[in-house]
GUDOMAR-323210 format. One line per 10 residues: number of its first residue (from 1); their letters; for each residue x, y, z of C-alpha. Coordinates in nm, 2 decimals. Last residue first. Example, Ala and Ser with C-alpha at 12.3 -4.5 7.8 and 13.67 -1.06 7.14 Angstrom:
<sites>
2> SA> 1.37,-0.11,0.71; 1.23,-0.45,0.78;
</sites>
This chain:
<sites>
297> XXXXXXXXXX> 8.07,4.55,12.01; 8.44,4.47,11.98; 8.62,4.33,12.29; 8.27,4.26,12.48; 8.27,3.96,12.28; 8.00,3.92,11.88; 7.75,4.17,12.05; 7.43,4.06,12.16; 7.04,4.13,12.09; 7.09,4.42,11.80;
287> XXXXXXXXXX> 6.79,4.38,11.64; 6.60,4.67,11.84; 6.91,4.83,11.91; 6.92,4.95,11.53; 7.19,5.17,11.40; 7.40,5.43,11.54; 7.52,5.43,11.95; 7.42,5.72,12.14; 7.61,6.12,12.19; 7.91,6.05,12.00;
277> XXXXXXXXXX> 8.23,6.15,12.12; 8.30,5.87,12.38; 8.04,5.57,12.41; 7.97,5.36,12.70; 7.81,5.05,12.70; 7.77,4.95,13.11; 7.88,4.58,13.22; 7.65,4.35,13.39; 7.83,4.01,13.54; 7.65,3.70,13.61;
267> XXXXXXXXXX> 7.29,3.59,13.54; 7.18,3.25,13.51; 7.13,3.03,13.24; 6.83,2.73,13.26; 6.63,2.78,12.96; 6.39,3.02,13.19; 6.73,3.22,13.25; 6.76,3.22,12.90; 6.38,3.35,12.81; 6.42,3.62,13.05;
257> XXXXXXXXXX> 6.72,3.76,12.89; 6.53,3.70,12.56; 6.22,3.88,12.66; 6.42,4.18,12.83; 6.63,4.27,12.57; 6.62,4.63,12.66; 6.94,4.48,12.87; 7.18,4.40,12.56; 7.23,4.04,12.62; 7.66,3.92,12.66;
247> XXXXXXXXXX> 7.63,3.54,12.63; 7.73,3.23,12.77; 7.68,2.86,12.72; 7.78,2.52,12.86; 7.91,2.26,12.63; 7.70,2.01,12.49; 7.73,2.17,12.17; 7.49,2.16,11.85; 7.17,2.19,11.99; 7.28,2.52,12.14;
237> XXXXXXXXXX> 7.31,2.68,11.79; 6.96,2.63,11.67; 6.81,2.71,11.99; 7.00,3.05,11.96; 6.91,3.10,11.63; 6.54,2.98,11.78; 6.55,3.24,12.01; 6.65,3.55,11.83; 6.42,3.49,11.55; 6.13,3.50,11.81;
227> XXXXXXXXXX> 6.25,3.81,11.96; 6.27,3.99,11.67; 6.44,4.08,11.34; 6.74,3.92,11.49; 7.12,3.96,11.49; 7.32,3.78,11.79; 7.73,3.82,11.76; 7.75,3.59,11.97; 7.72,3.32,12.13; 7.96,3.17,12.35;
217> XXXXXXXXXX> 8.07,2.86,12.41; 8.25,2.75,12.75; 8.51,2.57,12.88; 8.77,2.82,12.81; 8.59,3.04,12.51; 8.44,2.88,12.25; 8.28,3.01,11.92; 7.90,3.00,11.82; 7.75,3.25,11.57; 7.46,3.41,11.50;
207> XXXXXXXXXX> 7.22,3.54,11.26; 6.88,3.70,11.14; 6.62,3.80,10.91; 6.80,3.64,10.56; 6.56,3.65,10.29; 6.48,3.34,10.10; 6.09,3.36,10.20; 6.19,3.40,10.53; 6.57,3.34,10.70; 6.76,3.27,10.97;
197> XXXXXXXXXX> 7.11,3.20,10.98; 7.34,2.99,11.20; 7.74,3.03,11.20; 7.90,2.76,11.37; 8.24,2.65,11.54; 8.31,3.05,11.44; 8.66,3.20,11.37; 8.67,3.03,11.00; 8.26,3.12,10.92; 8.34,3.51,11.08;
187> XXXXXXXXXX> 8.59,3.64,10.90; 8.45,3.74,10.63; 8.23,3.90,10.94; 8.53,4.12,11.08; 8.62,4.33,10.72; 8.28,4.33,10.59; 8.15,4.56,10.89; 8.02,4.82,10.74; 7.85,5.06,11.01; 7.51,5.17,11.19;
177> XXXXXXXXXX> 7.56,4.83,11.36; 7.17,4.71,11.28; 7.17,4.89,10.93; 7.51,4.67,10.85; 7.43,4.38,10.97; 7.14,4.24,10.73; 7.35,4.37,10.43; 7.68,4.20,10.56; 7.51,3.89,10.60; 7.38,3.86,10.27;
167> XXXXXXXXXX> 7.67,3.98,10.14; 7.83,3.66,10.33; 7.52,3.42,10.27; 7.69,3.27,9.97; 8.00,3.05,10.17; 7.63,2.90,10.36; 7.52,2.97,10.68; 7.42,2.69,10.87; 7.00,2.67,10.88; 6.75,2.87,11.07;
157> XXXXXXXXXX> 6.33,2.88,10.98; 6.16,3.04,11.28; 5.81,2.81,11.40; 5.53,3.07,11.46; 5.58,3.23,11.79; 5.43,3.21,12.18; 5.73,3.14,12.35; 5.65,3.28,12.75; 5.48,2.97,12.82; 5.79,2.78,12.79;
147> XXXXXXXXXX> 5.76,2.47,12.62; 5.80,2.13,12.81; 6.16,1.97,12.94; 6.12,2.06,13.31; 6.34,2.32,13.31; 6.27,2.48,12.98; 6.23,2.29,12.68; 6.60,2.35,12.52; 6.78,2.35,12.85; 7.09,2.54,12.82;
137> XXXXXXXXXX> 7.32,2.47,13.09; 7.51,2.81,13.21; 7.57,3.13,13.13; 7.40,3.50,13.15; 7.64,3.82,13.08; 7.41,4.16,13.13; 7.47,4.44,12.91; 7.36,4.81,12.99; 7.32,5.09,12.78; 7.45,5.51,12.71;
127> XXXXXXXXXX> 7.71,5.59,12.98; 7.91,5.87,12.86; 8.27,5.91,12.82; 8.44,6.19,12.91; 8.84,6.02,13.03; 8.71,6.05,13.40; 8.39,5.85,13.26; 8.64,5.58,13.14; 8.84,5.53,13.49; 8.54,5.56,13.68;
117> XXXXXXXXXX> 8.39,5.27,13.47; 8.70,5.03,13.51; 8.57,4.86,13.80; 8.17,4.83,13.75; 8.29,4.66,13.44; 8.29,4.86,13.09; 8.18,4.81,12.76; 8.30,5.02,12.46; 8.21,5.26,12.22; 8.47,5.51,12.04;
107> XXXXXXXXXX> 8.33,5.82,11.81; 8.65,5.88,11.54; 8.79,6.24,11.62; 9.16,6.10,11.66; 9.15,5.75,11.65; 9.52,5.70,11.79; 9.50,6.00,12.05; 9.21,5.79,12.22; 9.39,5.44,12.21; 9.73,5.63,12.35;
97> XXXXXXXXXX> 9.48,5.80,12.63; 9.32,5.47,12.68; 9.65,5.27,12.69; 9.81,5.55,12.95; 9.53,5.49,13.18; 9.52,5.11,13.21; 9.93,5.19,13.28; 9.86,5.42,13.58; 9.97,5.21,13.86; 9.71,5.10,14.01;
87> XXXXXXXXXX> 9.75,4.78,13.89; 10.14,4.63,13.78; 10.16,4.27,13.96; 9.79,4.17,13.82; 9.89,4.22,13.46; 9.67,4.53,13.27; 9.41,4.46,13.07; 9.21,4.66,12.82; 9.04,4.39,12.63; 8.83,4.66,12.43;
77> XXXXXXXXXX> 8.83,4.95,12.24; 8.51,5.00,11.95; 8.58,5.23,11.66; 8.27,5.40,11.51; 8.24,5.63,11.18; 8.52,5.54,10.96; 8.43,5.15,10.86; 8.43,4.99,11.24; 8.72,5.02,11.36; 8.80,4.76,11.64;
67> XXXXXXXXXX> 9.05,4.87,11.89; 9.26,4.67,12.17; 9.44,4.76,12.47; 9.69,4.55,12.64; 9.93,4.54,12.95; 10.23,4.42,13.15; 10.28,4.21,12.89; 10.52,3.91,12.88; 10.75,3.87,13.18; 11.10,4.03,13.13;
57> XXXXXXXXXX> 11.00,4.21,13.44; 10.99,4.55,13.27; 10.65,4.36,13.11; 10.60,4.49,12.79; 10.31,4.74,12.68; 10.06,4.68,12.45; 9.84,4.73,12.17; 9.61,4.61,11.91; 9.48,4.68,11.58; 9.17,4.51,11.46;
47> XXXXXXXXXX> 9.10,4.25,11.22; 9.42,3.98,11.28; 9.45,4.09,11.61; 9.10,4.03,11.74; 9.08,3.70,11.59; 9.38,3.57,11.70; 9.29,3.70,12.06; 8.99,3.57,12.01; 9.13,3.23,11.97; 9.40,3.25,12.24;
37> XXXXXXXXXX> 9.12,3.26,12.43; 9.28,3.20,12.83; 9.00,3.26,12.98; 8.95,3.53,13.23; 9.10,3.53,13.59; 9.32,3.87,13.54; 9.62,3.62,13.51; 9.45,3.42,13.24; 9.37,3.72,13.01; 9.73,3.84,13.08;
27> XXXXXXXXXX> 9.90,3.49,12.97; 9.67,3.45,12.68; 9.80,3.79,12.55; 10.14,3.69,12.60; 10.03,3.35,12.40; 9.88,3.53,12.13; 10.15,3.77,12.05; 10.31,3.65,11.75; 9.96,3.74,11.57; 10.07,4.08,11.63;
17> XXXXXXXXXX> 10.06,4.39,11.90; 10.15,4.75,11.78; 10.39,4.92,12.07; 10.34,5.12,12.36; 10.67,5.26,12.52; 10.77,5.23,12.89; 10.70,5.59,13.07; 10.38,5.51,13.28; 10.57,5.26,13.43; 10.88,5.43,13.50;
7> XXXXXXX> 11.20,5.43,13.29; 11.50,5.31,13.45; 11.70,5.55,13.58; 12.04,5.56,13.38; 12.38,5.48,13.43; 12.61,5.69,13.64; 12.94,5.76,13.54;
</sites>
């Protein structure tokens, strides 16, 4: 008798991820050169659904795919990684088109490198934004320590959010995303090593939050009623880390992007937003300064 083929790549079975996956997933962001962030990943697993695909190997995953539904209207996908040993091989593929056929009609958003942006616009999506990563030292008077002449605001009131701020929150965000995200910012204030608000007159105008990522601390997600509110909520925050920063800036964001780099970050990658059945993102890019990772819009 003979015994069977083994299956092929492209024909090993996709199965739900869980909590008891972290370290797998660790394993593949690290083997792609990312950080390890076993805390995302927890995050991202606990409020979204992901997916993946053993290693025939034996070793872990040979790849993962994530979504992040955003009430019934928007579902972002991200972390779609594939190990090192299998690329090219049709597995980052097979994820999207399992990801795809899982949401159904449901508009999908993502961000893509310059790599995997054939592979998504070969699937239909469209290019509708751009995102530009900056990182470094943050240098809260500018290089040489004195105000920037570019910051020309009335002082922006921001304080640690508060166990009461949550509707608050979710009432600020939700016009800005175009969608209710209750179920990812509860979650927020335990994933977070701080969440800042702003506010005037006892109304919230802005937030954002500070969690790490390898050596690094990132901010994000970044909700501001301007440009002002966004940078003290991110002066606010990088007061309390001595830890290098990074963030992902929407690119009509000039003032703030040029505002970082003046604070002593420097650009690295861009990646391209890119939506599929839906023609622009909803809600309100003009407070929408950065997204909370690159995972989930």
């Amino acid at each position: 008798m003979h015994s069977p083929s083994p299956l092929s790549l492209v024909e090993l079975p996709i199965r739900r991820l869980n909590r008891g996956d972290l370290v797998p997933c660790a394993d593949l962001c690290e083997d792609r050169g990312w950080p390890r962030d076993e805390h995302r990943w927890g995050l991202l697993l606990s409020a979204g659904a992901g997916y993946g695909i053993d290693a025939p190997d034996g070793k872990g995953l040979a790849g993962t795919c994530l979504t992040m539904p955003y009430g019934s209207g928007l579902t972002a996908v991200g972390m779609l990684l594939v190990a090192d040993r299998y690329g090219r091989r049709g597995l980052a593929r097979r994820l999207m088109r399992h990801v795809m056929e899982a949401v159904g009609d449901t508009p999908l958003v993502l961000y893509a490198t310059e790599q995997g942006q054939p592979l998504y616009e070969d699937l239909g999506f469209s290019p509708v934004g751009r995102a530009q990563r900056v990182g470094g030292r943050f240098e809260a008077g500018g290089p040489d320590r004195s105000p920037s002449p570019s910051v020309s605001h009335p002082s922006v009131t921001t304080r640690p959010a508060a166990a009461d701020d949550l509707r608050a929150l979710v009432r600020l965000d939700a016009p800005v995303f175009g969608a209710d995200r209750t179920h990812l910012l509860a979650r927020l204030p335990a994933f977070s090593d701080r969440l800042q608000v702003a506010e005037e007159h006892g109304e919230l105008i802005g937030y954002a939050a500070l969690w790490p990522s390898g050596q690094a601390e990132v901010v994000g997600p970044l909700i501001a009623r301007d440009t002002a509110t966004a940078q003290a909520l991110v002066t606010a925050l990088a007061a309390t880390t001595d830890r290098p920063l990074r963030t992902d800036v929407h690119a009509a964001h000039k003032e703030l992007l040029g505002w970082l780099v003046e604070r002593g970050l420097e650009p690295l990658t861009r990646t391209t937003v890119m939506t599929y059945n839906i023609t622009d993102l909803p809600g309100d890019v003009a407070r929408r300064f950065a997204p909370l990772t690159l995972a989930t819009g």
